[in-house]
C-alpha positions as CSV (number, residue, x, y, z in Angstrom):
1,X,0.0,0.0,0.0
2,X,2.7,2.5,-1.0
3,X,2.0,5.6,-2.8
4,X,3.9,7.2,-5.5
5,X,2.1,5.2,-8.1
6,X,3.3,2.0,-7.1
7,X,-0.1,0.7,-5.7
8,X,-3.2,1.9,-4.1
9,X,-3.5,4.3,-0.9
10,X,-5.5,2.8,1.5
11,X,-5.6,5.7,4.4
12,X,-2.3,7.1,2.9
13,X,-2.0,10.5,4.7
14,X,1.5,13.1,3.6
15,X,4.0,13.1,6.3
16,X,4.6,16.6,6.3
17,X,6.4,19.5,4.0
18,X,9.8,18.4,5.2
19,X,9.7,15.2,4.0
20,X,7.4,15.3,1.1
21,X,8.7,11.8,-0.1
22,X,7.0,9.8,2.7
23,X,3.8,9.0,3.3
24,X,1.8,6.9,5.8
25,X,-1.1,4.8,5.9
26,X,-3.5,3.3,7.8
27,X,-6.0,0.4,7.7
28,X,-7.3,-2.9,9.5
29,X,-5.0,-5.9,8.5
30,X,-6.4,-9.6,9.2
31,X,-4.0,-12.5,7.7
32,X,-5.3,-16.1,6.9
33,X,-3.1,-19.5,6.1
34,X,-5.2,-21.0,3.0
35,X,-4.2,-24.1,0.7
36,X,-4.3,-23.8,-3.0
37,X,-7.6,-24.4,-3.7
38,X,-9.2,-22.5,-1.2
39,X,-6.5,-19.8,-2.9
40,X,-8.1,-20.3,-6.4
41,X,-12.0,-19.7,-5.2
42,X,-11.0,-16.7,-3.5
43,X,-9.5,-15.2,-6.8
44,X,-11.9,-16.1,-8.8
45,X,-14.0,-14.5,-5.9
46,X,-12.7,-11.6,-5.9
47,X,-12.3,-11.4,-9.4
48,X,-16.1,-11.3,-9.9
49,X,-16.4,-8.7,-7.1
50,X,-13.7,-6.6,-6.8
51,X,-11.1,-4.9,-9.1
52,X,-8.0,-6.1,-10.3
53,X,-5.3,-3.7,-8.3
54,X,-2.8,-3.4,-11.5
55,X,-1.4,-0.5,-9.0
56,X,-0.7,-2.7,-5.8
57,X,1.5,-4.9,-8.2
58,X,1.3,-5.4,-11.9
59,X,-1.1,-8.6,-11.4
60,X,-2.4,-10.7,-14.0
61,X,-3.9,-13.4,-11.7
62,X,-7.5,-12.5,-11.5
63,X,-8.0,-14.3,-14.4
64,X,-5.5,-17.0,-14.2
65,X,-4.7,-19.7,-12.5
66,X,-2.9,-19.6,-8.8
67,X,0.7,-20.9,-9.1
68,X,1.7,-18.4,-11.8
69,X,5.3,-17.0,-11.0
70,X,4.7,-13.9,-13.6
71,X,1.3,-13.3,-11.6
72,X,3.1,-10.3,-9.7
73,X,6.6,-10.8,-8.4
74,X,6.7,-9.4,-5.2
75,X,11.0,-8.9,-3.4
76,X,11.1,-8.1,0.1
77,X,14.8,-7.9,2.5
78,X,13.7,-7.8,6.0
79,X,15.6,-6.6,9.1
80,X,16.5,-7.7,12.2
81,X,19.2,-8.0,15.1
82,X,22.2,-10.2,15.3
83,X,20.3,-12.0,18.1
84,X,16.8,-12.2,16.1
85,X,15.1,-9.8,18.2
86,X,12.3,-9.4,15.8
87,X,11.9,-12.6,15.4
88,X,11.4,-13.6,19.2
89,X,9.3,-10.3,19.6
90,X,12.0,-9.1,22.5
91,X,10.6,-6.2,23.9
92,X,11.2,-3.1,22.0
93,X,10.9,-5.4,18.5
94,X,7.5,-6.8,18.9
95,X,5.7,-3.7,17.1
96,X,8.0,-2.2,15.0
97,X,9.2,-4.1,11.3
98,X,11.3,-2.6,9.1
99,X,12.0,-3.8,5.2
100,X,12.2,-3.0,1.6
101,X,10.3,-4.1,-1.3
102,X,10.5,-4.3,-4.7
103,X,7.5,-5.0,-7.0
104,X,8.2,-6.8,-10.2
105,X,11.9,-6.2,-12.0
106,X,11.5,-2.3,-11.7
107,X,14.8,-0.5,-10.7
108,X,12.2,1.7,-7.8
109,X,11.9,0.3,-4.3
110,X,10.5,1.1,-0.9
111,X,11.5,1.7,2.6
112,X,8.8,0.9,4.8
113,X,8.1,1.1,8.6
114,X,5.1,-1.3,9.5
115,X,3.6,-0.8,13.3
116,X,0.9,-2.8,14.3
117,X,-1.3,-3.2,17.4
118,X,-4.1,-5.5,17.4
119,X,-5.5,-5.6,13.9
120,X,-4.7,-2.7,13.4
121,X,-1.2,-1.0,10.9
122,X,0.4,2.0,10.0
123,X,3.3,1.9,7.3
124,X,5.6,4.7,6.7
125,X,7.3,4.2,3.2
126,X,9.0,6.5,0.8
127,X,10.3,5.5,-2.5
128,X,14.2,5.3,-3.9
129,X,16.1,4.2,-6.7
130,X,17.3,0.9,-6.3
131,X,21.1,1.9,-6.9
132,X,20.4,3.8,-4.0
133,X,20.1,0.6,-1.8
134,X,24.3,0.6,-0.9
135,X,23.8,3.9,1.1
136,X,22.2,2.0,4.1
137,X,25.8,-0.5,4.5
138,X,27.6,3.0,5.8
139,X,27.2,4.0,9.7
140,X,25.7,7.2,8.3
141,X,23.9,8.9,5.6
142,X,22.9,12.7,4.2
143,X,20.1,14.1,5.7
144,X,18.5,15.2,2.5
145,X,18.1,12.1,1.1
146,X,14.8,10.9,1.3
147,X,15.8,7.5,3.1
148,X,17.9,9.0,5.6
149,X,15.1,8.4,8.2
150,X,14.9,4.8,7.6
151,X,18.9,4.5,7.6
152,X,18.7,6.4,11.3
153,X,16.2,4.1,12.7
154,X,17.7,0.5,11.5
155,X,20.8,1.8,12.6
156,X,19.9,2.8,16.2
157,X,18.1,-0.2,16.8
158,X,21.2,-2.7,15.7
159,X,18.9,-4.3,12.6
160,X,20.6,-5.7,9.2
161,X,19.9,-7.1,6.5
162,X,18.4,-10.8,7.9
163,X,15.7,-12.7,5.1
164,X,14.9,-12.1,1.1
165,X,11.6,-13.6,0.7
166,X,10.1,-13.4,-3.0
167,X,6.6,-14.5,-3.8
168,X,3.8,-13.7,-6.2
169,X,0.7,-11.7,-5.4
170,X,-2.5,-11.2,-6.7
171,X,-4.5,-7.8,-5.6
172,X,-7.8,-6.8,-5.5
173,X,-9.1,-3.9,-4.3
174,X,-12.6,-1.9,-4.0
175,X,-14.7,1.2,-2.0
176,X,-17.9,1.7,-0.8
177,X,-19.3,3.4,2.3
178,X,-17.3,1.5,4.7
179,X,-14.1,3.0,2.9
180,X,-11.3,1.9,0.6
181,X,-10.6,-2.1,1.1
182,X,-7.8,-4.1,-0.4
183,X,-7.7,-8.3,-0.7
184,X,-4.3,-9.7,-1.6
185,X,-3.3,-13.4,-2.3
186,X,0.0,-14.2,-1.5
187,X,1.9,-17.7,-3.1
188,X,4.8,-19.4,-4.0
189,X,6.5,-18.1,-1.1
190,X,10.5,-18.5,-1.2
191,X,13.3,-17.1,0.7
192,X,17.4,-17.6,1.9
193,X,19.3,-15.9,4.4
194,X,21.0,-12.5,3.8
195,X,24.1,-10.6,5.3
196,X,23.8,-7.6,2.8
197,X,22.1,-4.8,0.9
198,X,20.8,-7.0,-2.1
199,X,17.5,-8.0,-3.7
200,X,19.0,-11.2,-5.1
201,X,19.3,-14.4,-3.3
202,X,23.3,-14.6,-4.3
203,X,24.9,-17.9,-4.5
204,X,22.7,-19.8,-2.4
205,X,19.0,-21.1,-3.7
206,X,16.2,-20.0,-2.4
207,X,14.2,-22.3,0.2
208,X,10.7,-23.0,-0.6
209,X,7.9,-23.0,2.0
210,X,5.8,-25.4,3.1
211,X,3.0,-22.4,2.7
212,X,0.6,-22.5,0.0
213,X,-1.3,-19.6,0.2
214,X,-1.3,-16.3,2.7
215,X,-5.1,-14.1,2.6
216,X,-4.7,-10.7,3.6
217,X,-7.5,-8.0,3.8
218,X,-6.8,-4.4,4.7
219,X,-9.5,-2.3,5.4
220,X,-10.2,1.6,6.3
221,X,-13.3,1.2,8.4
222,X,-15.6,-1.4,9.7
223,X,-15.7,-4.9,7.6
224,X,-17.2,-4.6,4.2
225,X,-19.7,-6.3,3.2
226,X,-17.6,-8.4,0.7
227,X,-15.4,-9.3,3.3
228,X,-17.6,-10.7,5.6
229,X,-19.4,-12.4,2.8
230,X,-15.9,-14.2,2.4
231,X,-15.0,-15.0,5.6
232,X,-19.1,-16.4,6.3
233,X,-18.8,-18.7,2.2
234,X,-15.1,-20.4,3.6
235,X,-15.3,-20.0,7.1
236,X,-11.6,-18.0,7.5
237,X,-10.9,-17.2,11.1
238,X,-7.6,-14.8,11.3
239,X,-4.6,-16.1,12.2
240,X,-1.5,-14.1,13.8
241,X,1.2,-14.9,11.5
242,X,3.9,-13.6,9.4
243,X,5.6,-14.3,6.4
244,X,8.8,-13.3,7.6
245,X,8.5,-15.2,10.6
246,X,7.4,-18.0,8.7
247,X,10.4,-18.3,6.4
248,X,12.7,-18.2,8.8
249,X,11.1,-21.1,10.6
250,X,11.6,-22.7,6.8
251,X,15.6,-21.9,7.2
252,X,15.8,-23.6,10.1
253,X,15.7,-20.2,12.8
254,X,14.1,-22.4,15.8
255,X,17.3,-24.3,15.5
256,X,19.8,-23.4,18.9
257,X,22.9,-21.1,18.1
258,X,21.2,-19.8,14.9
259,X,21.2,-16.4,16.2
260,X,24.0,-14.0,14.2
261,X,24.3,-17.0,11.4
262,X,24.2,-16.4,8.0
263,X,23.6,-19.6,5.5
């Protein structure tokens, strides 16, 4: 749900005049685990009911089949401490995720803030060129440039580069009187370990998940109608989960002494 073109803003509000690059927004997140199949009703779904969100990532898969890698490639390097604070949710790192994300092969990408309490989130994001990426590896960066902020925070709170997770989305997304809504479907989940400023997996393959399918509806307001027509057809009950912390469990990250170890 970052502005700038790059998808649609659900409760996107500006920052302010001295950072005109970032912008926020806010919504209701709930997250389901779904096999395959129960993944291909809810496209076709949502393809009857709701629009194709070409904006949230150039999708094709409201009309295709799940399993389609060109659906909407979707790159994201997450952070965390040498000791996997974010992981464990240690206190201070249970709220706050920081990442980056690239959609498809463009040469754009986003630094992005996510806080969340209860079902509720609020992202803070502001766009960069992707040659822009090397910046963060130096204790310090130019306080004009539009990431700075991001750079400051990951560096006070000891996070590096930890997990690349790739994985293709379809998007849907719709308004009414409740407000703005957006459905994504989330497959083909893969990710490795990382030690530095890179969307690529390097040397290494990529691990694939044992996940077939993640469900994720934002929302500005009060459940849509849609929505709960969805959850009430295939019975969905929310889960607290995260892909991040769900490929990590992939690479082994339960294991003791993983902590500060990069594959």
């Amino acid at each position: 749900m970052i502005g700038h073109g790059m998808h649609g803003d659900l409760g996107r509000l500006p920052i302010g005049s001295e950072e005109p690059s970032w912008t926020v927004d806010r919504a209701h997140e709930l997250k389901f685990l779904i096999d395959a199949e129960t993944a291909r009703q809810v496209a076709a779904w949502a393809a009857e009911r709701l629009e194709a969100d070409a904006q949230h990532a150039p999708l094709h898969l409201a009309h295709g089949p799940i399993g389609n890698r060109s659906a909407g490639l979707v790159t994201t390097l997450c952070f965390d401490t040498d000791r996997l604070d974010v992981l464990h949710r240690t206190r201070g790192h249970r709220r706050r995720k920081f990442r980056i994300r690239r959609w498809g092969c463009a040469d754009r990408i986003a630094f992005e803030q996510k806080r969340r309490r209860g079902d509720r989130t609020r992202r803070r994001s502001v766009i960069v060129a992707e040659s822009e990426l090397a910046i963060l590896a130096a204790p310090s960066s130019p306080s004009s440039w539009p990431g700075h902020w991001f750079h400051q925070r990951i560096v006070e709170r000891g996070l590096r580069p930890t997990c690349l997770i790739e994985y293709s989305r379809a998007a849907f997304a719709g308004a009414g009187p409740e407000g703005r809504w957006q459905l994504t479907l989330d497959h083909d989940l893969r990710c490795g370990r990382k030690n530095d400023y890179s969307l690529a997996f390097g040397g290494s393959d990529p691990v694939d998940t044992s996940v077939e399918a993640v469900l994720e509806l934002h929302f500005t307001a009060g459940l849509t109608l849609p929505f709960k027509e969805l959850l009430r057809t295939w019975r969905l009950n929310p889960a607290r989960l995260s892909k991040y912390r769900l490929c990590m469990a992939a690479l082994g990250a339960n294991e003791p002494g993983l902590e500060g170890r990069v594959a």
